[in-house]
N, C-alpha and C positions, 0 to 999 in steps of 0.2 A: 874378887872385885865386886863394888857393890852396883847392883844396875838398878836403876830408877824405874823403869819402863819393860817388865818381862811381857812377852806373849808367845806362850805357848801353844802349839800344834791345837789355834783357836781354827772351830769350825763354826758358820753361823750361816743357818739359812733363812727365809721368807718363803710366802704362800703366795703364790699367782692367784687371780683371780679376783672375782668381788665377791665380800662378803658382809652379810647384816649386821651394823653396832649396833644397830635398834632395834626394837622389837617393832615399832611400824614400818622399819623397813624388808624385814625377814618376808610377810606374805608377799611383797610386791614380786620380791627376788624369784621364789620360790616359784611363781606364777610364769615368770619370764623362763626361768631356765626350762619348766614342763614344754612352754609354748617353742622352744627349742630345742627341745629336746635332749639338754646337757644332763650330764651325769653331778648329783653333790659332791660328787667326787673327785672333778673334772680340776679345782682347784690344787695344783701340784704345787710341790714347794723348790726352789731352786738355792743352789746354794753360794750365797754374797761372799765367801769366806771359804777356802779349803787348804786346811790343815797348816795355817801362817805360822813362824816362828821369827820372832826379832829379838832380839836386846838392846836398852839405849843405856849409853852410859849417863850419871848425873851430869849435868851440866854440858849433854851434848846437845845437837842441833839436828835433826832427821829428817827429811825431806821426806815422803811418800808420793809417787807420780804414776801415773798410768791414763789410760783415755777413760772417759764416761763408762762407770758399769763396773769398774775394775774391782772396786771392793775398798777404797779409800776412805771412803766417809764413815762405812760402816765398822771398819777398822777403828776409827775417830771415836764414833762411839760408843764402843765398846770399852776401849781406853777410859770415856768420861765415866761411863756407870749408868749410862742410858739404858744400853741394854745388855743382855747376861748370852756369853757365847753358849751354844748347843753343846759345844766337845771343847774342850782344850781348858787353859787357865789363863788370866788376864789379872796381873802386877802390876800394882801403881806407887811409889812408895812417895807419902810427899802429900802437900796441898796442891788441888785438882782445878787447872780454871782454865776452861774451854774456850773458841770462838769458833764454834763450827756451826751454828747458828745465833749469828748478833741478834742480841735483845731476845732470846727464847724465855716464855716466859713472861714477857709484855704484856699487857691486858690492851688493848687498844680504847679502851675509854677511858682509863686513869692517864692523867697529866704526865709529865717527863719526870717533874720530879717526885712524882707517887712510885712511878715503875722504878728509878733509882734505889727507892728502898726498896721498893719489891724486889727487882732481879737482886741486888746486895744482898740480901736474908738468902736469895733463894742458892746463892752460889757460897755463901758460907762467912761473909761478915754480918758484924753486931750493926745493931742501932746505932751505938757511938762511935761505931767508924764511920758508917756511912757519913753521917753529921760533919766527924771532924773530916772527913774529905772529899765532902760533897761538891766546895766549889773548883777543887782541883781536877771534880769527874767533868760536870761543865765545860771549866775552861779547855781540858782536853777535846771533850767532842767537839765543842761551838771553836778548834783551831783554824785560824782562817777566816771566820764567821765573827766580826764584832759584836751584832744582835741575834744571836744566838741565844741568848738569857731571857731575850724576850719569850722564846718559843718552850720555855720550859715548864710554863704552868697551861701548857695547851697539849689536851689529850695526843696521844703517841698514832691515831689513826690519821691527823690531819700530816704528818709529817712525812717528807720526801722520805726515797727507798736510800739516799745516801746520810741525811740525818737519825735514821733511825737506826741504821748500822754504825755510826758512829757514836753512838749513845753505847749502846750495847756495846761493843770496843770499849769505849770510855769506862764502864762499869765494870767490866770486865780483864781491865790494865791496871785496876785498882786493888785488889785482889794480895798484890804480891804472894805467887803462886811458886811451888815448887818445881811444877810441869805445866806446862801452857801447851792444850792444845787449839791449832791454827786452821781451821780450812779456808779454802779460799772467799772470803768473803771480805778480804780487804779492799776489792777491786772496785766496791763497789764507790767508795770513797772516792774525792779528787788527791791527784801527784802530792800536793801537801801535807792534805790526811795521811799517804799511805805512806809517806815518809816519815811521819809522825809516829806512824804504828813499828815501822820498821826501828826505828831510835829507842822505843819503848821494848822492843824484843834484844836491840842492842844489849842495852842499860838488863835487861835481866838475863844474857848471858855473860855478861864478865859480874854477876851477883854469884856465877856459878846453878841457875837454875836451866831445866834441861827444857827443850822446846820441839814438838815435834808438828810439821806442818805439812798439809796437804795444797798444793797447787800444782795450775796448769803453764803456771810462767817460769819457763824454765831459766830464764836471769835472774830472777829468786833464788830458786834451788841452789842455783851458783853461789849466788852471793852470800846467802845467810845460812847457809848448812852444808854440816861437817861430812857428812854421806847421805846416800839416798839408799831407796828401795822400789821397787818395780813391779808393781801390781797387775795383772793380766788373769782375769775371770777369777778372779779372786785368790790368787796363786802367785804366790812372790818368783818372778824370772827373772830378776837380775839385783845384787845387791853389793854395795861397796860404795868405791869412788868415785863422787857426785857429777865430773865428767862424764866417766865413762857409761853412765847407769842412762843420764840421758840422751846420750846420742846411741841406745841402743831402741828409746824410746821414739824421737825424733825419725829415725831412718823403719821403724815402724806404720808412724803416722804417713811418714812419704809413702811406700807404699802401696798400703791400701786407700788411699788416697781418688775416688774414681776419678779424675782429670789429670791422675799422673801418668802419662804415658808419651810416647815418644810420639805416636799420632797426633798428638796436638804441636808438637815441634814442627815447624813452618817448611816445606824445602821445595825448589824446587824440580821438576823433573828435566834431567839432564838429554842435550841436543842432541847424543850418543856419535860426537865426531870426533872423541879422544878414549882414550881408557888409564882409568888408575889401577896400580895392582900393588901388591903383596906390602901392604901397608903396613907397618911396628911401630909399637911405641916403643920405642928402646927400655926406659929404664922406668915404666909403670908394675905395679907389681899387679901380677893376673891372680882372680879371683872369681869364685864361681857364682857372686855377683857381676862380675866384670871386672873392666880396670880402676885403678887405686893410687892415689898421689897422696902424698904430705902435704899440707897445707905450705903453700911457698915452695913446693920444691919443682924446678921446673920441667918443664913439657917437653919430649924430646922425642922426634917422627920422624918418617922414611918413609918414604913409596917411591914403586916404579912408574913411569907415567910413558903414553904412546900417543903424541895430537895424530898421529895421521897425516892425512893431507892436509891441516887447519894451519891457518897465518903465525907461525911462530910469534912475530913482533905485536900480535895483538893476543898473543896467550898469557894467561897470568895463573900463580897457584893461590891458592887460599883457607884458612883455617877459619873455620865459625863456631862459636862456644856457645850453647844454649842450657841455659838452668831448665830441668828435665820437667819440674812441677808445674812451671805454668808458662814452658816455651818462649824464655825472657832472653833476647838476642845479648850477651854479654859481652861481647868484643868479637872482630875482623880482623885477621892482619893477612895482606897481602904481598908476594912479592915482588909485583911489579914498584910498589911504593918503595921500595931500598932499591930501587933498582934492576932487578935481577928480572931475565927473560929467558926462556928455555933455548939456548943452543944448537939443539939438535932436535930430531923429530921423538928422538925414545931419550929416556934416561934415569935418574935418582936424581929425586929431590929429600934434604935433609934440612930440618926446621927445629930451632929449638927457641923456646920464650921462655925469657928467664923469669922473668918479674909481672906474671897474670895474676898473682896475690888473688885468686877468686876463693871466695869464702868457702868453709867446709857446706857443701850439699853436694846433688846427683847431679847432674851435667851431660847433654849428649855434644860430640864434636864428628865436625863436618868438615871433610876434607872436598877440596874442589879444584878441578882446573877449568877455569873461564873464560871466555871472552871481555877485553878491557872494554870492549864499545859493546857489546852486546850486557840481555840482562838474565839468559836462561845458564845454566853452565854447562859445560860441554861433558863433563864425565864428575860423578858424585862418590864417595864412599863416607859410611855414618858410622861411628863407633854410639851404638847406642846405650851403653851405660857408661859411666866417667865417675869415680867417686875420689874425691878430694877427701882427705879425712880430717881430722879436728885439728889444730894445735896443741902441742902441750901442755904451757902454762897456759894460755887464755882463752876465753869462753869467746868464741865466734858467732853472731846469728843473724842470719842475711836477712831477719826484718828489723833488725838492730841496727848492723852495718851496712847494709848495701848489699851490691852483690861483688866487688873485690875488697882487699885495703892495699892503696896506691903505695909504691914504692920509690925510693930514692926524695923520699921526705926531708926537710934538714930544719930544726927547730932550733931556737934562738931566744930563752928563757933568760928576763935578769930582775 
């Protein structure tokens, strides 16, 4: 099989520190580190890349995701030919046309349509491309923008951070490339632009040209690519199917997260004039994260409970579901509302919801027996981890969705 995109066991590192480009800047340096007594030595180098291995097929689509630092960009470009790995080998086979920084390249005092041919020469067309597709580079950036044409004989430093990445896009869509690489730089654009860019990645994967892109939105990754890959200190940790690669991603970021903790979860302290005991969730699967649901599959509990001497007819049980990141009260259900009031002073209560449709993330849930007139509750128990897990077919994301998707819907299409 023929692969577009090798990279082999690339290693690639960088030098910490500050160092002189100039020669008037070397004594200044030189003076500071004495006056601090730093060693020249002191600059260590770390390494952005350790020992990566990929292969894209032609005409596939690759995601790369990881948090800031990961080693994605530098991944990116190395790919382009920026720069040259320390160890390994890096395979490109194809016409090479980048956006991992729009408009690189640019002069800021030549006009838009001066840098058009500039960047165009500097990315690998002729003069007479440029020309004959000049007004198609335009009308792509200025999409959206009716007087846009206006601003093309006005130096590139006067122009907004979203016109000038669209230019560079523009310039760079023109190309018709064999490999396009992508960093996240489309965001910078409006919904129209980045839908623009995304129809244009369309259009050159059913051309059969292979695309490999770096971003932080993972309903991208979803939607426009065939697999991912998972960068962490520069070290690929997870690689395959574009679900699964990111919700290993995602429930990393949860986390280490420093406000993700069940202390910022609301509760109150209980009146101590009942007790709950030997709480199950029946059919949760246990995990040395904790408990574990299917997305839609429902919720099914059991405790013993003891009011004591407290007013049965004003006792009530209760279930409180809290998303764990930022202590988001999800739903209550009670059972005094169906009805139901404890019998006796001990017993089993057994609770199942069928239809809480809460989106895949962490979740802590709260068990309670309360008082219906009062507001503290009389006896508390917390299952402090709750993990819901993804859906099969579909991409779930609770700043997408919400934080459930309702049930017993009924749609009516003609």
């Amino acid at each position: 099989m023929e692969y577009a995109v090798e990279f082999n066991n690339v290693w690639k590192s960088f030098r910490r520190g500050e160092r002189a480009m100039l020669l008037r800047d070397a004594i200044p340096l030189m003076l500071n580190r004495l006056k601090h007594h730093r060693s020249f030595k002191e600059e260590s180098t770390f390494w952005a890349l350790k020992d990566v291995s990929f292969k894209v097929k032609k005409g596939e689509v690759l995601g790369i995701i990881g948090q800031n630092g990961a080693g994605k960009t530098t991944a990116l470009t190395l790919l382009a030919g920026i720069m040259k790995p320390n160890k390994g080998q890096v395979i490109t086979r194809g016409k090479v046309s980048c956006l991992i920084i729009a408009g690189a390249g640019f002069h800021p005092q030549f006009t838009g349509r001066e840098n058009i041919y500039l960047n165009g020469a500097v990315i690998g067309m002729s003069k007479s491309e440029i020309t004959r597709k000049f007004d198609s580079i335009v009308e792509f950036a200025g999409y959206g923008l009716p007087d846009y044409k206006k601003f093309i004989d006005t130096p590139v430093k006067r122009y907004s951070a979203g016109m000038f990445v669209r230019l560079g896009f523009a310039v760079a869509a023109h190309v018709d490339p064999d490999i396009l690489l992508v960093d996240e730089i489309i965001a910078v654009g409006d919904a129209a632009f980045q839908q623009r860019c995304f129809n244009y990645m369309d259009s050159l994967k059913k051309s059969n040209a292979t695309i490999i892109m770096v971003s932080h939105s993972m309903p991208n990754i979803i939607n426009y690519c065939d697999r991912a890959i998972l960068l962490k200190e520069g070290a690929i940790v997870a690689e395959g199917e574009r679900h699964k690669v990111v919700d290993i991603l995602e429930n990393e970021i949860s986390k280490n997260m420093n406000w993700f903790s069940v202390e910022n979860v609301p509760t109150s302290k209980p009146r101590g004039e009942a007790v709950l005991k030997n709480v199950k969730f029946n059919n949760a699967t246990h995990t040395k994260d904790g408990l574990c649901f299917n997305f839609a599959q429902q919720i099914e509990v059991s405790f013993n409970y003891d009011c004591m001497d407290y007013s049965l007819s004003d006792t009530t049980f209760s279930v409180v579901v809290y998303r764990k990141r930022d202590g988001c009260r999800c739903f209550t259900v009670f059972s005094h509302f169906s009805g139901h009031f404890p019998s006796k002073r001990e017993g089993c209560v057994q609770l199942v919801i069928k239809d809480h449709n809460l989106l895949p993330d962490n979740y802590v849930i709260d068990l309670e027996i309360s008082s219906i007139k009062g507001s503290a509750p009389l006896a508390v128990y917390r299952e402090r981890s709750v993990l819901i897990k993804p859906a099969d077919n579909i991409y779930l994301n609770a700043q997408l969705y919400g934080l459930y998707q309702p049930g017993n819907i009924s749609w009516h299409l003609s």
